[in-house]
N, C-alpha and C positions, 0 to 999 in steps of 0.2 A: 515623486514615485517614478521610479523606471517603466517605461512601457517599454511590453512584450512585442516581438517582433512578429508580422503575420504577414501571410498571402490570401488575397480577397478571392474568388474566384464568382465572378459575376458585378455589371456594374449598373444593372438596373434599377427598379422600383426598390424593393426593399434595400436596397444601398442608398439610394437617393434619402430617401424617411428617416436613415437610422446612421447617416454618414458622422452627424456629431459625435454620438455613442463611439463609433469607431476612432475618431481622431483621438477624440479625449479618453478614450481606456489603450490603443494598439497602435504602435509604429508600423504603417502598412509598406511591405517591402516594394510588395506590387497588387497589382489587379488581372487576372486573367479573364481573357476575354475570346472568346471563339470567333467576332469580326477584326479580332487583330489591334493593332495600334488605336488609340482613339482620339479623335482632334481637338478634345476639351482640355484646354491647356491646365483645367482646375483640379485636373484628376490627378492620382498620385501614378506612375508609370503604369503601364500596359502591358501586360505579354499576351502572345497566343499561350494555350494552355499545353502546347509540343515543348515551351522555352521549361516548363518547370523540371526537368531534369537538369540544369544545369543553376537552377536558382538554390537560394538558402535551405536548408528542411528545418524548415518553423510549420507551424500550425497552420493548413488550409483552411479558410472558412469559406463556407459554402451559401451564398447570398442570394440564393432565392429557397423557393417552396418546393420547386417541382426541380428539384436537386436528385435526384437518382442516377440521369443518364449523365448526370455533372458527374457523382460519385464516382461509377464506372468510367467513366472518361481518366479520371487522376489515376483508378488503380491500374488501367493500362500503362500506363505513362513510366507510374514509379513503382508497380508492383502491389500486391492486395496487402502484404504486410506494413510497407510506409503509409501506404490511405488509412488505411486502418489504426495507427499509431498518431494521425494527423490530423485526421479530417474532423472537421466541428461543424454545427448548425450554426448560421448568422442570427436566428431568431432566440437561440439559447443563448449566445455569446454576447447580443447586446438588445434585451427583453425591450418592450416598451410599453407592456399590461403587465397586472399580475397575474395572468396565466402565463404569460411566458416567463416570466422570473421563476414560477414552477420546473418550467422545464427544465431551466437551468440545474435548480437542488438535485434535481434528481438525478442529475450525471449521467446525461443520454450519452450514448455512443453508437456512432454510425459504424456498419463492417460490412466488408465484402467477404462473401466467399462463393467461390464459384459460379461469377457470373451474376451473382444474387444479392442484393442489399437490403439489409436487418438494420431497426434499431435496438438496441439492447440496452433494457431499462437495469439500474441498479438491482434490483431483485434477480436480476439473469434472467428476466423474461424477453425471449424475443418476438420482434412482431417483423415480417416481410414484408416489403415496402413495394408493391406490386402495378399502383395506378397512380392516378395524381392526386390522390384522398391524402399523399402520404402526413402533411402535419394535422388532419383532422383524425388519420388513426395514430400518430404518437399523443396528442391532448387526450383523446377518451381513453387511451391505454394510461396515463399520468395520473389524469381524476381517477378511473376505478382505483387505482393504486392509494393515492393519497387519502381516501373520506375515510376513514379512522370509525365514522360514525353511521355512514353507510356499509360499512362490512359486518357492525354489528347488526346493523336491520337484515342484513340477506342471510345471517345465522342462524334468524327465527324460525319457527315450525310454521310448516304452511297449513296448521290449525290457526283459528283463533284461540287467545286463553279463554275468552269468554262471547260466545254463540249466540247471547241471547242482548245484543249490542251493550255490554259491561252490567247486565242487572242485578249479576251474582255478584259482582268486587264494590256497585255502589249505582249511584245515578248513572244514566246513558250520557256521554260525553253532549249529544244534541239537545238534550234537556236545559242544560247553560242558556244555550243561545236559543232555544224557544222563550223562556223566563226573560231575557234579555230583552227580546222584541218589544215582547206582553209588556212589561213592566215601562221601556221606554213611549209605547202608546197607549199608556193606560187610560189615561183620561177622552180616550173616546172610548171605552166600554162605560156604559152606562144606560138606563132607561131599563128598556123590555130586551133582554139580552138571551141567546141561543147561543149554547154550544152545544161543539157534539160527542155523545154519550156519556155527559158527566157534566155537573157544575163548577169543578175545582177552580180550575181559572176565572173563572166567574167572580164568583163569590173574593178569591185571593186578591184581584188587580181591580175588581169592580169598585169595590168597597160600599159607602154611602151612593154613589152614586147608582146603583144599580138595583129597579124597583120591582124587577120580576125574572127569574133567573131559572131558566127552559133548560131542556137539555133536547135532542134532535136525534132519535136510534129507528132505525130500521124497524123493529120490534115493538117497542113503543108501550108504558106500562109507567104508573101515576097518573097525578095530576099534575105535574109540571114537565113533564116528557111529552113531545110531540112524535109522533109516529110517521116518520117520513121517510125521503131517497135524497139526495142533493142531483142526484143523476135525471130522476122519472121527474121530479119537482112536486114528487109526492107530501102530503102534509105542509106544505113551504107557502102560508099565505102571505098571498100580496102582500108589503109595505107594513108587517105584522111588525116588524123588528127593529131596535136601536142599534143595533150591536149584533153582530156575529161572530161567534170565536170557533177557527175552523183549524185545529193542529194536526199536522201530519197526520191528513186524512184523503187529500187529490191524491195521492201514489195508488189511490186502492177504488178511485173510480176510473174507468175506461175513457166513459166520453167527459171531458172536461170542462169542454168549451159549454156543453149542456148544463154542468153544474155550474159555471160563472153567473151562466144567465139566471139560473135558478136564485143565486145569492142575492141578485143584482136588484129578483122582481121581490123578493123576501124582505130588502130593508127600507127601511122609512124614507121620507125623505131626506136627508143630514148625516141619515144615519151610515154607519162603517162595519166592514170586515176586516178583520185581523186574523190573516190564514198563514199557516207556514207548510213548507213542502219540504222532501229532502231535497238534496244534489246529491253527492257523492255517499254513499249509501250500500251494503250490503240487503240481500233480502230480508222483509220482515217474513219469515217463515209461515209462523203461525196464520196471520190475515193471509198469505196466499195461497193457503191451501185450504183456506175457507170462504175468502169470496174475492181472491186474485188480486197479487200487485202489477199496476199495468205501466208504470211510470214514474223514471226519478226526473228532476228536472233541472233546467237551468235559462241565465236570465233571458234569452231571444226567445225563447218559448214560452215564456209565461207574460214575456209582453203579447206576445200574438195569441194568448187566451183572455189577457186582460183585458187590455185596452183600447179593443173594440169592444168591448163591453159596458163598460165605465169610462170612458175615456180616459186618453194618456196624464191630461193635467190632476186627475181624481185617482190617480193610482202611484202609490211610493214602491218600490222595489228592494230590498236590501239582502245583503250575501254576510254570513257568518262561516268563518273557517280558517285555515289555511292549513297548510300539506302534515303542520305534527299533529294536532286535533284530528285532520281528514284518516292519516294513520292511525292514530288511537281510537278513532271510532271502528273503524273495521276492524281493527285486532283484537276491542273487544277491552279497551282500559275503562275505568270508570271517572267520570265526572272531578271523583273526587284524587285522584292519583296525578293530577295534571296542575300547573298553578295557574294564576289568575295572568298571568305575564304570556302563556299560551292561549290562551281564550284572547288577550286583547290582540295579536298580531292579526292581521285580518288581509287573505290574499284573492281576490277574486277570482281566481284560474283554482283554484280549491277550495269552491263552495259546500259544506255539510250542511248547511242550512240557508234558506231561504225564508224572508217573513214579508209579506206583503197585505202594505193597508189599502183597502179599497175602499173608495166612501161615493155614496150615492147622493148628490146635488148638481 
């Protein structure tokens, strides 16, 4: 294959890293260089960048980053129309990630006019190249361009479809990953077991193993409802408990660290809590306008409400989510509109859910 004829314009760092690419894609005519001659006898010739009016008009490529005052430099030289007809990026012309191989597809082109230098993406978007940001604002000007799948999310209505986190389309997307917790530590629910306002989970993951099954409400009403606070440590007797099943319920107490300790003096000895919290989270409406959500959470913070509590070896921590689930829950998809291939990616920096076992010995 014939290689293309070219003039380098820069013989530093990014020439150094990427000089193979250039041998093996370009017959370089010369190198321009603003100290003039250069004593490395391994370089391919040398000009001051005054000589390129009298050199070949092939392609200039421009071998560094902070290429602007290089830019302007050529169009002086040979005029804005030649720069302009000539001038290439060294990072597009020989990539060496795949974001720079991006760069390439998209057919940037550099231009002078008036003093001024633009890059002009295929779409005829321009962007003025104004500081030395300038390849950090051609890459986010590229990605916005390219995500195919991100132009469809910024179409969306800045409603949710469904407000009440997907209960109207099916199951609440966080509901997966509560069941998931529960179910993976099932087998320490058991004995004299306490959740709160309800036995469902109880009863669901306890099975056989669970020989008396409480429920824990503010209000407090039967015989198997205890009438308590997690907060005040109200109704909460000592050491009364095998088990405690605490679901996205800390977002809607204040002091927390007051309800840790409260859990901590509630369970037997052996015995465990299996609490979940949110993270990333829209408001529950309804609970805060009725007795206040004060906090969503994540994992440095619930170690520093745990684990002086219970100590660090007696407490598991774990994160359910990542960024499509974390979306779908706030836009309000249901449980059920999502596959099981989405629920299993699991990203820590986009926690929807947190489940943490606490166990008292």
């Amino acid at each position: 294959m014939k290689k293309e004829k070219v003039i380098l314009f820069g013989a530093g760092k990014l020439y150094a890293e990427r000089r193979e690419l250039v041998e093996e894609k370009n017959d370089v005519v010369c190198i321009l260089d603003n100290k003039g001659r250069m004593k490395d006898a391994s370089l391919p010739r040398t000009c001051l960048p005054d000589e390129l009016i009298n050199l070949p008009q092939v392609p200039i490529i421009i071998m560094s980053d902070y290429f602007v005052q290089m830019v302007l430099q050529v169009s002086k030289i040979i005029g804005e129309t030649q720069c302009n007809k000539r001038i290439r990026l060294g990072r597009a012309c020989y990539p060496m990630s795949e974001e720079e191989k991006v760069l390439g597809c998209e057919a940037l082109q550099i231009v002078v006019e008036a003093d001024k230098v633009y890059c002009v993406l295929d779409n005829g978007r321009r962007i003025l190249l104004e500081d030395k940001q300038y390849m950090k604002d051609i890459w986010r000007a590229v990605s916005r361009k390219r995500d195919k799948l991100l132009d469809a999310l910024l179409s969306i209505k800045t409603k949710p479809v469904d407000a009440y986190f997907g209960r109207k389309r099916g199951e609440p997307v966080d509901r997966y990953y509560i069941e998931k917790f529960l179910e993976e530590r099932k087998q320490f629910i058991r004995g004299k077991c306490l959740e709160i306002a309800e036995d469902t989970y109880t009863r669901r993951f306890g099975e056989e193993r669970v020989t008396d099954a409480m429920m824990l409400h503010v209000e407090g009403w039967g015989t198997n409802v205890v009438k308590g606070n997690l907060e005040t440590g109200e109704g909460i007797t000592e050491a009364a408990f095998d088990t405690m099943i605490i679901t996205q319920t800390l977002m809607f107490i204040y002091d927390v660290e007051s309800a840790a300790r409260h859990i901590f003096s509630g369970l037997a000895e052996g015995g465990a809590a299996l609490i979940t919290v949110s993270g990333i989270s829209q408001i529950a409406r309804y609970d805060d306008d009725n007795w206040g959500m004060f906090h969503s959470f994540y994992l440095s913070g619930l170690k520093r409400i745990f684990y002086p509590v219970f100590g660090e070896e007696n407490v598991e921590i774990v994160h359910y989510g990542n960024v499509k689930t974390a979306m779908a829950f706030l836009y309000g998809a249901a449980r059920e509109e999502l596959s099981d291939a989405d629920f299993d990616a699991s990203d820590a920096d986009y926690p929807v859910i947190y489940g943490i076992l606490a166990r008292k010995r």
